[in-house]
SERO-4910 file (N, C-alpha, C, O; in steps of 0.05 Angstrom, whole numbers):
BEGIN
 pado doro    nc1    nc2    nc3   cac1   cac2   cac3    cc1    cc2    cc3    oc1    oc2    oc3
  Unk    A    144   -563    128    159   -557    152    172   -582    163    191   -582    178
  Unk    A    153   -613    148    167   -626    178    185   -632    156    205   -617    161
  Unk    A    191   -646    133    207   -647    114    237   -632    119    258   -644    116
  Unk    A    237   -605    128    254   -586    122    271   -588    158    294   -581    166
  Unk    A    245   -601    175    265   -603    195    282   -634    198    305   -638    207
  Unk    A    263   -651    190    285   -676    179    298   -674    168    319   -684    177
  Unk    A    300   -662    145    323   -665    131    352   -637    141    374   -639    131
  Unk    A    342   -615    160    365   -601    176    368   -628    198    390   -628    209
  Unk    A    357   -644    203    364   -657    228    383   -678    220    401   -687    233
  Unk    A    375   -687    194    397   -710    179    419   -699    167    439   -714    163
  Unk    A    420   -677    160    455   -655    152    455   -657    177    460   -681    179
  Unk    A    454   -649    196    471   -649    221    481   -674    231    505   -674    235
  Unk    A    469   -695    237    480   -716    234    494   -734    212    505   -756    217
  Unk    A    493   -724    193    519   -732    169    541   -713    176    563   -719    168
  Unk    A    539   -691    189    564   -668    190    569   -682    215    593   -675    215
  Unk    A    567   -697    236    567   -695    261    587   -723    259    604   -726    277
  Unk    A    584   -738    242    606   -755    241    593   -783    259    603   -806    262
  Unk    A    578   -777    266    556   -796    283    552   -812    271    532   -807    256
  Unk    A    562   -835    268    550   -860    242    522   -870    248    500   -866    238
  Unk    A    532   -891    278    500   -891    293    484   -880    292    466   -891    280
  Unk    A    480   -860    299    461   -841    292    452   -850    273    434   -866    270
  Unk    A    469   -835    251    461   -833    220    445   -862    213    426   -863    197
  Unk    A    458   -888    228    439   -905    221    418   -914    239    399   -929    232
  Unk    A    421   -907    262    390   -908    274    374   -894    260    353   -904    252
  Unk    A    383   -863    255    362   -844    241    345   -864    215    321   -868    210
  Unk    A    364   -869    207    355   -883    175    338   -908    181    318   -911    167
  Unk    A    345   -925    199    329   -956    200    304   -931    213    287   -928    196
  Unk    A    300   -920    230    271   -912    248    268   -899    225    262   -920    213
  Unk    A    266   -883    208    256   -871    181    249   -893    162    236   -885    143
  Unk    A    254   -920    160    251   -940    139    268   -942    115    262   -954     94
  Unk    A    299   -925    121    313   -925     98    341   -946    111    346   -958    132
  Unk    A    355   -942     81    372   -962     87    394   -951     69    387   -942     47
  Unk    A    426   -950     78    448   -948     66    471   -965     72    477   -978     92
  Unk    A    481   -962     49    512   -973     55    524   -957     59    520   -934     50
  Unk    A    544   -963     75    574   -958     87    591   -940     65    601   -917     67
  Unk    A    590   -964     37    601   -957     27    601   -923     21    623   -912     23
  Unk    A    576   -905     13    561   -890      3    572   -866     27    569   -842     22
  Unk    A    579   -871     40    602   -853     63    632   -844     56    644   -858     40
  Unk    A    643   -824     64    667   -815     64    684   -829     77    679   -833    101
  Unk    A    710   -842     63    714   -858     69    732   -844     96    750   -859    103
  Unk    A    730   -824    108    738   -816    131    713   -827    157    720   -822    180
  Unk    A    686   -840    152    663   -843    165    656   -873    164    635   -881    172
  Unk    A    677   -893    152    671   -917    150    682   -924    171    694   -908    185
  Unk    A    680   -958    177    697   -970    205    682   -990    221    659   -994    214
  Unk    A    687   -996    232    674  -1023    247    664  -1009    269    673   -988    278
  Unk    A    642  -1021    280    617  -1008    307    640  -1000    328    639   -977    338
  Unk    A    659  -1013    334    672  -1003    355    695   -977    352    711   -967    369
  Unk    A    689   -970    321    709   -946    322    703   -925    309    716   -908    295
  Unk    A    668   -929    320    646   -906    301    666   -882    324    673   -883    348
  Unk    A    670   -854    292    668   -831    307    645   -821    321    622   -831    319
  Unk    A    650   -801    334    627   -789    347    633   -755    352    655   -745    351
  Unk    A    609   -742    356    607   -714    367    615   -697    349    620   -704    326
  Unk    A    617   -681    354    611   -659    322    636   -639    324    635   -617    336
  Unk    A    662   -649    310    679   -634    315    682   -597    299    701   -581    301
  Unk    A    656   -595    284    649   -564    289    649   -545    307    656   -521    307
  Unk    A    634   -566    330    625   -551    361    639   -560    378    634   -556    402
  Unk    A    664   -578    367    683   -583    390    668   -595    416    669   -588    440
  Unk    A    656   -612    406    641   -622    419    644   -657    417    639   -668    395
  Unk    A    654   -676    444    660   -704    439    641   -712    452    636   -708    476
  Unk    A    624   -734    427    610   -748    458    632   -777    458    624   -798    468
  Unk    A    646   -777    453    676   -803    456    679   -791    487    665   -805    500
  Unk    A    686   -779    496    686   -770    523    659   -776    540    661   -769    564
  Unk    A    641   -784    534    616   -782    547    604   -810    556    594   -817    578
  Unk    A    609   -826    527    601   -870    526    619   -870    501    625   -854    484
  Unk    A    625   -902    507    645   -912    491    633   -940    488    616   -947    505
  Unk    A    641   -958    465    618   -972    453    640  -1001    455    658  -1007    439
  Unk    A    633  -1019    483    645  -1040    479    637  -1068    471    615  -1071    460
  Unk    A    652  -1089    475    640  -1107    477    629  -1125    495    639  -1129    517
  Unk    A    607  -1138    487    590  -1156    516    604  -1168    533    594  -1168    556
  Unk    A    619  -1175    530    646  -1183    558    657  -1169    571    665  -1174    594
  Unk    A    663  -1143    555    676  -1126    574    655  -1114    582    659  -1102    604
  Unk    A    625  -1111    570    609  -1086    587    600  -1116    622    600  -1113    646
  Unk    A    597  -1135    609    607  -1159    636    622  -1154    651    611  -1150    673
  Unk    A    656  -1151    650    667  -1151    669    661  -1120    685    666  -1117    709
  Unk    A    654  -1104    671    646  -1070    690    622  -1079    703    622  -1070    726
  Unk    A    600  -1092    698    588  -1100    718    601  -1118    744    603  -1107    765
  Unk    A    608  -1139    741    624  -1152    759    637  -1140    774    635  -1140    799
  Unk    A    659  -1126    756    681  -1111    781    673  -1086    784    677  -1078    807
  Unk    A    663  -1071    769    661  -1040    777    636  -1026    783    632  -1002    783
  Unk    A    611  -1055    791    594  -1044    799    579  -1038    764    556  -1031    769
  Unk    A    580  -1038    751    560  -1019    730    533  -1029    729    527  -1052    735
  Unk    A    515  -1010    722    496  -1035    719    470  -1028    697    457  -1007    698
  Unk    A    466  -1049    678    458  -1061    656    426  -1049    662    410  -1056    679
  Unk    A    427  -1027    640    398  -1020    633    392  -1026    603    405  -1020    583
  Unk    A    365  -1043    605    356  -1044    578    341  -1030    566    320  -1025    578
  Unk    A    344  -1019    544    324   -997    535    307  -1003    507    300   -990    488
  Unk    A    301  -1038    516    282  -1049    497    253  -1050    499    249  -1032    515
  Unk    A    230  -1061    492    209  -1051    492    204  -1081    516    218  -1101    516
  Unk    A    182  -1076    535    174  -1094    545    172  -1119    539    179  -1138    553
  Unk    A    159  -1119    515    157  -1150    503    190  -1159    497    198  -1181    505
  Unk    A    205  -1144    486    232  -1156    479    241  -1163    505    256  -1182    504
  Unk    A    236  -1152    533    250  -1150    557    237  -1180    567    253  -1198    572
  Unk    A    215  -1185    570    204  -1200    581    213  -1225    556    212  -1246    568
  Unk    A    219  -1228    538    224  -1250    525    258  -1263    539    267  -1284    550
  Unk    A    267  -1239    530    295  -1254    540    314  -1221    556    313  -1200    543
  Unk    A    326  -1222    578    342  -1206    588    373  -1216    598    385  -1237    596
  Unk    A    379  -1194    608    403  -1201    633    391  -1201    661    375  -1183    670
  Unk    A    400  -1225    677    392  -1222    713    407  -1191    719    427  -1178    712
  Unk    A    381  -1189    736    393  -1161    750    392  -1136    731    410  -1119    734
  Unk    A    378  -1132    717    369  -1118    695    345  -1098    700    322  -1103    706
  Unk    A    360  -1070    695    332  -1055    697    322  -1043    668    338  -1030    655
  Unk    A    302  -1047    660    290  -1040    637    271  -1002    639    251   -995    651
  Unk    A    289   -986    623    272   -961    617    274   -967    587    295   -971    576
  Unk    A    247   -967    574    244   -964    538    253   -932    534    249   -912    549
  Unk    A    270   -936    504    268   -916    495    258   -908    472    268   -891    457
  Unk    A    234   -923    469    227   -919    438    209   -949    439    218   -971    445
  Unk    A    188   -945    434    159   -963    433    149   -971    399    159   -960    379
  Unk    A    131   -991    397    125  -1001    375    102   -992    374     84   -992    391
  Unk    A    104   -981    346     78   -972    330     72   -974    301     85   -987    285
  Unk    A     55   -963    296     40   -983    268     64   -981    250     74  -1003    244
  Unk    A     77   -958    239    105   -953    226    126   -966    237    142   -970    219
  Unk    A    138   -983    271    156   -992    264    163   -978    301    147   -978    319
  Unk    A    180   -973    300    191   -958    331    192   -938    327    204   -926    309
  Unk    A    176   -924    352    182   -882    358    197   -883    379    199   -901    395
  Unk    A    207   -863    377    221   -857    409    205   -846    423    186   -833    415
  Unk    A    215   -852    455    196   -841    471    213   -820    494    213   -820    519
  Unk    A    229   -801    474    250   -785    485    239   -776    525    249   -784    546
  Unk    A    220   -760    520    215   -749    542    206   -774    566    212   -776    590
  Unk    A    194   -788    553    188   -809    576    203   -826    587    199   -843    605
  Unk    A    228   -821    573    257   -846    573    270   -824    587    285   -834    604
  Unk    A    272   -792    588    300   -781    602    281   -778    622    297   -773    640
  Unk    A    258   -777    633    234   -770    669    243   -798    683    254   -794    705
  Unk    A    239   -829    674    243   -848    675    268   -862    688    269   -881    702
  Unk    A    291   -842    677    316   -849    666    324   -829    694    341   -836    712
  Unk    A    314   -811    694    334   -787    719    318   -794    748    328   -787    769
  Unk    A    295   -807    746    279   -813    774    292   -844    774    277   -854    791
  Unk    A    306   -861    767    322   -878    772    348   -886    784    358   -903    798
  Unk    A    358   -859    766    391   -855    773    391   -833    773    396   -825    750
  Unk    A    387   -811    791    389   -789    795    420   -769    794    423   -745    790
  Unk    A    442   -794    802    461   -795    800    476   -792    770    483   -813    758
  Unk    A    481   -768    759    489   -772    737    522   -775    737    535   -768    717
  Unk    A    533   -783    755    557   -802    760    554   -840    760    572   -856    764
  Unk    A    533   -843    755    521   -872    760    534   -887    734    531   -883    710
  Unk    A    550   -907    748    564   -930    727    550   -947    705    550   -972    708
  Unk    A    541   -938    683    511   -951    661    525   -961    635    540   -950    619
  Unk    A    514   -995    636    507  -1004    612    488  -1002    597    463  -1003    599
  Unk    A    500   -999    583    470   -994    558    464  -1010    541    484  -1017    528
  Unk    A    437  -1022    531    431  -1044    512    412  -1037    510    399  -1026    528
  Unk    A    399  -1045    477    379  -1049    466    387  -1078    452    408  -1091    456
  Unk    A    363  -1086    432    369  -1113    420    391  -1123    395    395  -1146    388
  Unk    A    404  -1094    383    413  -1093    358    449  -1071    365    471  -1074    354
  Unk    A    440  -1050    385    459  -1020    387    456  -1005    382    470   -986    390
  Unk    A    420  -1000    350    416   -980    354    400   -956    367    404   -932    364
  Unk    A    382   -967    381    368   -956    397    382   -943    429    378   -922    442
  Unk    A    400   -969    433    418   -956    453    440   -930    452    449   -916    470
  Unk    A    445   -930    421    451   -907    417    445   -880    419    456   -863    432
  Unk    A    419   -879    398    401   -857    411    405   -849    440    411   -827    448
  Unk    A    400   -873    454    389   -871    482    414   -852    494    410   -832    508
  Unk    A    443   -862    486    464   -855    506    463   -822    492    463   -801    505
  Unk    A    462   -824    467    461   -783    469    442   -776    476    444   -753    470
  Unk    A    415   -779    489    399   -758    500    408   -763    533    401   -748    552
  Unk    A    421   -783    535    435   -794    566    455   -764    570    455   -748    588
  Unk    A    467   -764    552    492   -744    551    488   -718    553    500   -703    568
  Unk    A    465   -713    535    448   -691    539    443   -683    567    447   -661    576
  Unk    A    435   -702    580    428   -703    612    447   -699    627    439   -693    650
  Unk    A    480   -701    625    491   -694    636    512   -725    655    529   -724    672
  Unk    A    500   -750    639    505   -777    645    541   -773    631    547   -762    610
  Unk    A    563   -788    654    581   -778    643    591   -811    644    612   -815    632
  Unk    A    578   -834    658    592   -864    656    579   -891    646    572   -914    650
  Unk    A    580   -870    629    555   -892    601    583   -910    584    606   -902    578
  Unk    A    570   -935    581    576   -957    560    564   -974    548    556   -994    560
  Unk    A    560   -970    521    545   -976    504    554  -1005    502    577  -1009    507
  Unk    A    536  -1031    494    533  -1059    490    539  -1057    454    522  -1048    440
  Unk    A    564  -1066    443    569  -1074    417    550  -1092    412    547  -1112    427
  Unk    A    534  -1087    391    517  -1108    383    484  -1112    402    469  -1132    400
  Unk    A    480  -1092    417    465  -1096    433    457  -1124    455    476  -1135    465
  Unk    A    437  -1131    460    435  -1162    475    435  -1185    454    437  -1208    463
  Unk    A    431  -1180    424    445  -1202    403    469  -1211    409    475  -1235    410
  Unk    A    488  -1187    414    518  -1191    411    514  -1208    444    521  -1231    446
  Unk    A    505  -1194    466    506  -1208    489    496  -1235    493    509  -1246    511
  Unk    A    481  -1246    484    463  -1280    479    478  -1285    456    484  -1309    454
  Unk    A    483  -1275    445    510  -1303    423    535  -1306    437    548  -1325    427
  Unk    A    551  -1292    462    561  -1305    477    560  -1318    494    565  -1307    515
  Unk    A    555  -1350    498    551  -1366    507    557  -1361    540    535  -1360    553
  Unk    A    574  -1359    551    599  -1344    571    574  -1331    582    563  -1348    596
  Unk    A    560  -1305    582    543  -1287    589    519  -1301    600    507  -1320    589
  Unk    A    512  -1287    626    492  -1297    627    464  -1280    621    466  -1255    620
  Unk    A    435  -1293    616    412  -1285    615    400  -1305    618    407  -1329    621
  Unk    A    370  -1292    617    346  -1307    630    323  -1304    601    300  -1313    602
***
């Protein structure tokens, strides 16, 4: 049974055009692909991953959009947004952004990282109840924050922006600040 629902859950995300996904799915499972091994209508650089499942006419491109650490910077600065981390405590407490609120979405265990879907959207809606609320999103890498922004979307979160590269991409710009 669980076999048969992983693997309906991974056709839908290869049909869904979801790259992220497809490779969060794969690193939290312990697998690994190339790019190449994609249609070459599904290849492309992090910032111009398709998204949402044009079966169900369904965009999450309309929902978060996946920039870079300077620009998800300047929407904090000027537009108010503000920078949630959805890394695990220990990653948060090693290194962050000032002014940073941390909800995990997915915890360390003997296998590697689970998600912690339900405890991340209770967490996540008693914070910002506001699902008009201006949100950066980061994890350490992009893909965890990914996940994070479709069960966000799910919720009805409509001013999500995803961190290119996660807080890697954000601490290799010098420019940025953290603590």
């Amino acid at each position: 049974m669980q076999k048969t629902l992983t693997f309906a859950f991974l056709f839908t995300l290869i049909h869904s055009n979801n790259i992220a996904s497809i490779s969060a799915f794969g690193t939290l499972a312990g697998f690994t692909a190339s790019s190449s091994l994609l249609r070459p209508s599904l290849r492309g650089s992090p910032g111009e991953r398709p998204r949402g499942s044009p079966r169900l006419g369904l965009s999450m491109a309309e929902k978060f959009t996946t920039v870079p650490a300077a620009e998800a910077y300047e929407k904090i600065k000027t537009e108010k947004y503000v920078y949630v981390d959805v890394r695990t405590p220990g990653e948060y407490e090693t290194a962050s952004v000032p002014d940073s609120v941390l909800i995990p979405a997915f915890e360390k265990s003997a296998t590697g990282m689970s998600p912690v879907e339900a405890t991340f959207k209770e967490e996540f809606q008693k914070m910002f109840p506001d699902k008009d609320s201006k949100l950066v999103i980061s994890c350490a890498s992009g893909k965890r924050s990914n996940v994070a922004c479709g069960w966000l979307t799910e919720l009805g979160y409509s001013n999500l922006v995803e961190v290119q590269g996660g807080f890697g991409g954000w601490s290799a710009n010098k420019d940025l600040p953290s603590q």
